[in-house]
C-alpha positions as CSV (number, residue, x, y, z in Angstrom):
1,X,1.8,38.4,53.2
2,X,2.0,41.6,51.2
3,X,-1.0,43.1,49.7
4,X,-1.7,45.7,46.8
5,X,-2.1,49.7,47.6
6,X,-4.6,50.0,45.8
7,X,-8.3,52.4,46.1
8,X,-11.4,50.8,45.7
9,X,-11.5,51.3,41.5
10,X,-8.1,49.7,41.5
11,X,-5.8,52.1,40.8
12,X,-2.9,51.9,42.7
13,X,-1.9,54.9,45.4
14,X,0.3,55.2,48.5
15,X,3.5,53.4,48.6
16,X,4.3,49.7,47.0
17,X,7.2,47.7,48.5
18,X,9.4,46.1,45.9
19,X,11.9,43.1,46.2
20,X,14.3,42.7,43.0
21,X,15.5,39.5,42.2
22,X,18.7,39.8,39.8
23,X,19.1,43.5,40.8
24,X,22.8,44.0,38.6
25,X,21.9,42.3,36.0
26,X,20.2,43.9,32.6
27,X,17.2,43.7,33.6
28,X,17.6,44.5,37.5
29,X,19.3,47.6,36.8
30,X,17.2,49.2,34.5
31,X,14.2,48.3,37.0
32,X,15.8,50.6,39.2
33,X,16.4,53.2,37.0
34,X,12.3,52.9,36.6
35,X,12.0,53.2,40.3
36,X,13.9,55.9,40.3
37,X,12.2,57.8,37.8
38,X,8.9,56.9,38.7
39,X,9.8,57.9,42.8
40,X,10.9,61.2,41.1
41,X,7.3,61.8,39.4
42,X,5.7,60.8,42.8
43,X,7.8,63.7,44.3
44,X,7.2,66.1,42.0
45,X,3.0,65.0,42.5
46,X,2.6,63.5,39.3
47,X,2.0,59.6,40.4
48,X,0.1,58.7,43.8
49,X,2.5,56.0,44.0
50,X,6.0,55.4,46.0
51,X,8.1,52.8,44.9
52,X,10.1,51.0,48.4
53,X,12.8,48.9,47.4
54,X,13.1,46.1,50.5
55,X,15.8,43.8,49.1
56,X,17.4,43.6,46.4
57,X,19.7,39.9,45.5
58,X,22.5,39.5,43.0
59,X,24.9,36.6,41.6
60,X,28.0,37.3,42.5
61,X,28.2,41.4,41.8
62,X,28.7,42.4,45.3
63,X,30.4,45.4,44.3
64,X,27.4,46.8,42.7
65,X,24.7,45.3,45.2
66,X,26.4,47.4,47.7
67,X,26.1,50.8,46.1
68,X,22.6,49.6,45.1
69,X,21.7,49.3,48.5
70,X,23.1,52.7,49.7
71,X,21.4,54.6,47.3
72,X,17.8,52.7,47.7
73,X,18.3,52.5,51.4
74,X,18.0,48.6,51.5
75,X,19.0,47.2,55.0
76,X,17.9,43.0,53.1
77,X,19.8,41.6,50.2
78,X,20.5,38.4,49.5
79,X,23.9,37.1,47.4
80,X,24.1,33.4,45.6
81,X,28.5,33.6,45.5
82,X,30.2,35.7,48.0
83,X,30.7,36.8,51.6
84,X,27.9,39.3,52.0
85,X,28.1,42.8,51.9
86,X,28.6,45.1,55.2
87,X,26.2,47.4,56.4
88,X,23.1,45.2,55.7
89,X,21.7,42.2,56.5
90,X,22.9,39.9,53.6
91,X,21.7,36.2,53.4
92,X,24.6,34.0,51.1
93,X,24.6,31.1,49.1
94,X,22.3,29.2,46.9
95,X,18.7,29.9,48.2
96,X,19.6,33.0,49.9
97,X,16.9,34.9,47.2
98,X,14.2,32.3,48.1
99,X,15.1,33.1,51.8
100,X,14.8,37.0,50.8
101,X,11.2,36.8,49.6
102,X,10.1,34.4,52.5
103,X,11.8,36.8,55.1
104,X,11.2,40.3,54.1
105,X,7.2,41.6,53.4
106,X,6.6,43.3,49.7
107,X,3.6,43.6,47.6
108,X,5.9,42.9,44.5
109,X,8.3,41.0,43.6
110,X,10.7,41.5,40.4
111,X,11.8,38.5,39.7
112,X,15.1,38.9,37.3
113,X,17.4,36.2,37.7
114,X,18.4,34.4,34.4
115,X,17.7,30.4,33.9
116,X,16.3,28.4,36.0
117,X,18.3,29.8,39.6
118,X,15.8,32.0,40.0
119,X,12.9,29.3,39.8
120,X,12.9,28.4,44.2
121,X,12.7,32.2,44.7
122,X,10.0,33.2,42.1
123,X,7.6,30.1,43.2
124,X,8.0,31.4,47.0
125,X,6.8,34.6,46.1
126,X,3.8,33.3,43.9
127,X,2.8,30.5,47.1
128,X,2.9,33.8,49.6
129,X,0.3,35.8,47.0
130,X,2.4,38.3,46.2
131,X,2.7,39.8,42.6
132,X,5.4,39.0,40.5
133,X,6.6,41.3,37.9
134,X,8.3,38.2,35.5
135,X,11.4,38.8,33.8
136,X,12.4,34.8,33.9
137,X,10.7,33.0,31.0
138,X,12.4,29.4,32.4
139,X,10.3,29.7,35.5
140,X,7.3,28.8,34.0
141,X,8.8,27.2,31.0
142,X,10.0,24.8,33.6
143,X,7.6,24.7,35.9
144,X,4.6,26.5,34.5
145,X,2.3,23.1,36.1
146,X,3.6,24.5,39.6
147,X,3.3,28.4,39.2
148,X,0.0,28.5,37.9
149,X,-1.8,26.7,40.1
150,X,-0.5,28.4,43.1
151,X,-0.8,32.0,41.4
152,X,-4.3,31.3,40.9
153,X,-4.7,29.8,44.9
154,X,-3.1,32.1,46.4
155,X,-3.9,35.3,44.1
156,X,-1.1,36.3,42.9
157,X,-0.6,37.9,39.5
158,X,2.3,37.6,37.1
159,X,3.0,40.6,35.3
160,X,5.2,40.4,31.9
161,X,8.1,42.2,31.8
162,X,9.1,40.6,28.5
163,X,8.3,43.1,26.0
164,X,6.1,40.2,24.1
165,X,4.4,39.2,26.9
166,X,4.0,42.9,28.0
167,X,2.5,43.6,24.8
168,X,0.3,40.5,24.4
169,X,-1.1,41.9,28.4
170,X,-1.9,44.6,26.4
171,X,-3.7,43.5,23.7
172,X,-5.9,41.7,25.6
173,X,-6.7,43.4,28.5
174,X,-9.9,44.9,27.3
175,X,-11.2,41.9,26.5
176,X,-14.0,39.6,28.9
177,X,-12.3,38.0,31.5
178,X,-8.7,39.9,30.8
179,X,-8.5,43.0,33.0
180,X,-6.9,41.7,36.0
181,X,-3.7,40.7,34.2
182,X,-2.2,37.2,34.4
183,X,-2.3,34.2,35.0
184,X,-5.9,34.4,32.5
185,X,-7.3,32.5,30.1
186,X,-7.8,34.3,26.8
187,X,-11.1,34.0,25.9
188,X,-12.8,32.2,22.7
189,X,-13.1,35.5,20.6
190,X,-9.0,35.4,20.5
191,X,-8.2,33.4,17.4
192,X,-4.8,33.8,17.7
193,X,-1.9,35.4,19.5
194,X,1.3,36.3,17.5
195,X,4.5,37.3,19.9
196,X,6.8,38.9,17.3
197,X,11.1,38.7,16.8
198,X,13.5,40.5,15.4
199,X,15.2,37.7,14.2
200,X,18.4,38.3,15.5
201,X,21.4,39.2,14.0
202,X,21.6,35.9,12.0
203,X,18.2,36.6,10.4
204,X,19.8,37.4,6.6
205,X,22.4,34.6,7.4
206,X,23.1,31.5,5.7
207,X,22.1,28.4,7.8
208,X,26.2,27.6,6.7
209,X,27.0,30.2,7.6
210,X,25.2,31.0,11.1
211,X,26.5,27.3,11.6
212,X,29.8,28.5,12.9
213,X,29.2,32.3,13.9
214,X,31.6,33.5,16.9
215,X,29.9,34.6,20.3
216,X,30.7,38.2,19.2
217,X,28.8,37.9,16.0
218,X,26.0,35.9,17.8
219,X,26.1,38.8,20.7
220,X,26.0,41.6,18.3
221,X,22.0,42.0,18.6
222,X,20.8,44.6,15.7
223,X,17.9,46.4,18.1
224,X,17.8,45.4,21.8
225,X,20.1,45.4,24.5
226,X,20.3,42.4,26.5
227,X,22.5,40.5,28.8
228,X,24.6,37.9,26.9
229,X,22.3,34.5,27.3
230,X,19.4,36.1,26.7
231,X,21.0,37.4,23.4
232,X,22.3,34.1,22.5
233,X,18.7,33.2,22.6
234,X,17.4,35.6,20.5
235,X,20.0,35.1,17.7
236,X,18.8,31.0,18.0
237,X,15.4,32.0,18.1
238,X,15.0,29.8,21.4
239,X,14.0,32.8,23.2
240,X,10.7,33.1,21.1
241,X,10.3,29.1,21.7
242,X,10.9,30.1,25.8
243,X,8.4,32.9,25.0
244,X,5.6,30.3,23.1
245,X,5.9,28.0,26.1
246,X,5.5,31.1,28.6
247,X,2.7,32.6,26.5
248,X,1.2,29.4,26.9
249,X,0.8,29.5,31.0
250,X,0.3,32.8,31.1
251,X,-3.1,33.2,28.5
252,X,-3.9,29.4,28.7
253,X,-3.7,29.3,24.9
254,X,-2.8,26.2,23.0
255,X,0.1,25.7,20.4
256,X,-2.0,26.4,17.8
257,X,-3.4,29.6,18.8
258,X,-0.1,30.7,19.7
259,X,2.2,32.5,16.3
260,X,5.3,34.1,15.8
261,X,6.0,35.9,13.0
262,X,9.8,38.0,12.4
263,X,9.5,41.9,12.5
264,X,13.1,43.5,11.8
265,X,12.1,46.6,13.5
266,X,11.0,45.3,16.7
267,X,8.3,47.8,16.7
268,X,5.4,45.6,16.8
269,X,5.8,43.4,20.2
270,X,2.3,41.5,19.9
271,X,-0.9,41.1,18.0
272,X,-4.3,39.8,18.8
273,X,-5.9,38.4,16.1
274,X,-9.6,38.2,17.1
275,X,-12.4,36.0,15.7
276,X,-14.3,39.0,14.0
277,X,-11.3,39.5,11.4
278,X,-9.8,42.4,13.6
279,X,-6.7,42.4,15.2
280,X,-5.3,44.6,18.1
281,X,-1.7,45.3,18.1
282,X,1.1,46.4,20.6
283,X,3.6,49.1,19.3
284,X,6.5,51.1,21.1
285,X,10.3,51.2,20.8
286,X,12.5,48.6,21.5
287,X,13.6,49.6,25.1
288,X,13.0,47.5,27.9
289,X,12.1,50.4,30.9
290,X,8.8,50.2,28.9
291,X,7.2,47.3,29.5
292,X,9.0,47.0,33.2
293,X,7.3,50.9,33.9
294,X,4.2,48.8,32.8
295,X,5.1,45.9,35.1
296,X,5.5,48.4,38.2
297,X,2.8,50.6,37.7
298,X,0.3,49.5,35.9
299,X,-3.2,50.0,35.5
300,X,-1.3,53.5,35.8
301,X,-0.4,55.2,32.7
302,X,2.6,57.5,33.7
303,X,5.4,59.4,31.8
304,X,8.2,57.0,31.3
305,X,11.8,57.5,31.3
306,X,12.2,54.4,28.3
307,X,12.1,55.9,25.0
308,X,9.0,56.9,23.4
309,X,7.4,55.4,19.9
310,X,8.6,58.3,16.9
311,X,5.3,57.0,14.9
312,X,6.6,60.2,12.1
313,X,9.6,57.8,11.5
314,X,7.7,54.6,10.5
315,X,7.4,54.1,7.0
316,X,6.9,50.5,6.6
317,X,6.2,47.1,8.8
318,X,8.2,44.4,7.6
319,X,7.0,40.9,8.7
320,X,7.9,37.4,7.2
321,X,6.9,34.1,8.7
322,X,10.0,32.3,10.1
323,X,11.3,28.6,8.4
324,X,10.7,26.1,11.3
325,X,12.8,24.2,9.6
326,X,15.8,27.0,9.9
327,X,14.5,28.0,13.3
328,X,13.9,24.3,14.8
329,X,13.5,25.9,18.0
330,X,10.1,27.5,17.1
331,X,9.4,24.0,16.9
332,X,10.7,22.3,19.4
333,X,8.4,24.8,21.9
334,X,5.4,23.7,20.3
335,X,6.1,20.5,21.3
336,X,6.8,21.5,24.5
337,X,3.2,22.8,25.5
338,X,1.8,19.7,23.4
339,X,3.9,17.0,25.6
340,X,3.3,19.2,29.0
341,X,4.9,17.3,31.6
342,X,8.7,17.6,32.8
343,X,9.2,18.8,28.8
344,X,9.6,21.8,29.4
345,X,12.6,21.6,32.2
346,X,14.3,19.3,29.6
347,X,14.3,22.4,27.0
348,X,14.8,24.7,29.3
349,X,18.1,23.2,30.9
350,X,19.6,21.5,28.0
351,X,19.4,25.3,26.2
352,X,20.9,26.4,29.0
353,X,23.8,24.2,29.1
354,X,24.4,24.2,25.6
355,X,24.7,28.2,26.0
356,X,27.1,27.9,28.7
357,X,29.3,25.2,26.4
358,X,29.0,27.5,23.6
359,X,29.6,31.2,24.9
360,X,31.9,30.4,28.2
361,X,33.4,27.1,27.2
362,X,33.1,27.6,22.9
363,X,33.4,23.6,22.9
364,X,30.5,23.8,20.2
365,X,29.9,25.8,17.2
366,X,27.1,28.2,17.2
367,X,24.9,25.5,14.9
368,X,25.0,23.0,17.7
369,X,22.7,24.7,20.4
370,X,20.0,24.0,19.0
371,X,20.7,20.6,17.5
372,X,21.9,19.4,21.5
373,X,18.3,20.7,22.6
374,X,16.3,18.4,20.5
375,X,18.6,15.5,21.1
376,X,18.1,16.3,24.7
377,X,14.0,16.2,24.0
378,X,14.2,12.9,21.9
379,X,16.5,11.0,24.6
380,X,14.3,12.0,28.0
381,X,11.0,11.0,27.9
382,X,8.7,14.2,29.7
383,X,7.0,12.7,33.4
384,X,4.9,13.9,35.4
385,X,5.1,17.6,37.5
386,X,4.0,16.7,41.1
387,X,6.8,18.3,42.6
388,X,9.5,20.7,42.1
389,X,12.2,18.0,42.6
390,X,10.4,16.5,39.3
391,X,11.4,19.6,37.7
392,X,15.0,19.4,38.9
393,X,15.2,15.9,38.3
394,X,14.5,16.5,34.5
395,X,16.8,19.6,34.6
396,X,19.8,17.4,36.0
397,X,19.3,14.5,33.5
398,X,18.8,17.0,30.0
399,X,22.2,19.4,32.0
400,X,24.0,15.6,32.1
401,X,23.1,14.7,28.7
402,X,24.4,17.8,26.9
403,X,27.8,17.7,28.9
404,X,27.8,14.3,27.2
405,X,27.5,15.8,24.0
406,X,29.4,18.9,24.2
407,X,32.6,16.3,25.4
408,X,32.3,14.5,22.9
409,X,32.1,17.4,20.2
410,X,35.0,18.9,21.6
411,X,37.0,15.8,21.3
412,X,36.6,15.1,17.6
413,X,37.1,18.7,16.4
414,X,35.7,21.9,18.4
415,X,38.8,23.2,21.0
């Protein structure tokens, strides 16, 4: 079982053996350009920390896993489609990441994989203690009743790297009960926690007219950049419905104490709103090897190679309060944590599906991603988590309903 360098006030020295889940992806690869730069500080003397990266896995990218592997000197990696890679030990196929983490020891692991394929690998890394620096929202929109319990029995701790989650880490870390990090229950003096959006690139849109946007329109993100799901999301504001449920497991806050409010400028990631009539917010530029720096290293507070806040350039916070009505997805999360359960798969999957059908297969409009998702929710009833094959039972039946949707939308008119 891997175990934290740490010295006896906490803060981390010596060296820290990382496994990267989703390693050329987005995400993955600007991780390691954090390792690298944070390896390069500890060389020059200016961290007391080594990053080791142990394995790295990937989709289908073997290309790029390869020369990943050379550079990092990574004899484990792990492939879901392919043949392997030569000069390491590769493990193929569909749990080959689950079977990275259970084989090879780390104190971290970066868990990166979009949607739910990279639920099996991140739970096996939570039920073997280790800490998990969590880029996939779905696995514990999914199966939050699973991952917390075991994080909390076995010790593990899931550091945000979402930039909201990140910041809302933040925010709240110097209050009682808070320091460790996550999983944590936010205490009583926290009346609220708001996770901010941009509001994609649809926020000044026409609902009409969003309706029938192109994938190149609805990939054209005005301040972050993001693999293409993940900015489908944000332009259907389901990503901040993933990130409500997600906020939900990891402060053990309710719906109601959980906001979202649109901010342009993606400036402002989080804000505590505390019982006093204070708040505490989260600000820094909208460049993801931020809060994955903060992921790595933290409690350490090192120079960073993301880009840094220009505080002289901010003249004004823009904020509005999004229409649940236009944004039904806002919505739909709330009834997510409400219902608890299996609900959450169901969300999870049928967004995921409907994705698929509209940016690979385009057999719906834009418009219809987020209609199919609450059909989904109103046709399976949420059950019970026991298990993870509760989980991928729901998953199956919402993924089964939307292909019977998407047919039949692309039979009257979408082609």
């Amino acid at each position: 079982m891997g175990g934290r360098s740490a010295t006896s006030g906490g803060e981390m020295r010596g060296v820290r053996r990382v496994i990267v889940l989703g390693s050329t992806g987005s995400i993955g690869t600007q991780a390691l350009e954090v390792v690298r730069h944070l390896n390069g500080l500890h060389g020059s003397g200016a961290s007391p920390v080594r990053f080791e990266v142990v394995g790295l896995s990937a989709g289908r990218n073997a290309g790029l896993l390869a020369a990943q592997a050379r550079e990092f000197g990574v004899r484990e990696c792990a492939l879901a489609e392919g043949g392997g890679i030569e000069g390491v030990r590769c493990r193929v196929g569909s749990g080959a990441g689950e079977a990275l983490v259970r084989e090879v020891e780390a104190d971290l692991v970066l868990a990166a994989i979009v949607g739910v394929a990279g639920l099996r690998a991140t739970l096996a890394a939570v039920d073997l203690g280790r800490d998990v620096a969590l880029a996939n929202k779905e696995t514990l929109v999914a199966a939050g009743a699973l991952v917390i319990p075991a994080a909390r029995r076995t010790g593990a701790r899931l550091l945000p790297v979402d930039s909201e989650h990140s910041a809302a880490w933040q925010c709240l870390a110097g209050l009682p009960g808070c320091a460790e990090g996550p999983p944590l229950v936010a205490p009583a003096c926290v009346r609220r926690l708001v996770l901010t959006a941009s509001g994609g690139p649809f926020r000044t849109w026409s609902a009409g007219r969003a309706y029938d946007a192109t994938p190149e329109q609805a990939l054209a993100h005005p301040t972050w950049s993001m693999g293409a799901k993940v900015t489908i999301d944000s332009a259907t504001l389901v990503n901040k419905g993933l990130e409500v449920v997600e906020a939900h497991w990891l402060f053990g806050l309710g719906a109601d104490r959980i906001g979202v409010l649109i901010h342009p400028g993606s400036v402002v990631h989080a804000i505590a709103e505390l019982a006093d009539g204070s708040a505490i917010a989260q600000l820094g530029a909208p460049d993801m090897r931020v809060p994955i720096q903060h992921a790595l290293s933290a409690p350490l507070r090192l120079p960073g190679c993301g880009r840094a806040l220009d505080l002289d350039a901010l003249r004004t916070f823009e904020f509005e309060t999004p229409c649940e009505e236009r944004f039904a997805a806002i919505a739909l999360a709330r009834r997510v944590v409400e219902a608890g359960g299996t609900a959450g798969a169901v969300f999870n999957a049928a967004n995921e599906a409907a994705v698929d059908a509209f940016l690979r297969a385009r057999s719906i409009p834009f418009g219809r991603i987020v209609e199919v998702v609450g059909e989904a929710m109103e046709a399976i009833a949420p059950g019970p988590v026991r298990s993870l094959a509760d989980v991928m039972e729901a998953d199956g039946a919402a993924r089964a309903f939307v292909a019977s949707r998407v047919g039949a939308a692309a039979g009257r008119s979408v082609g």
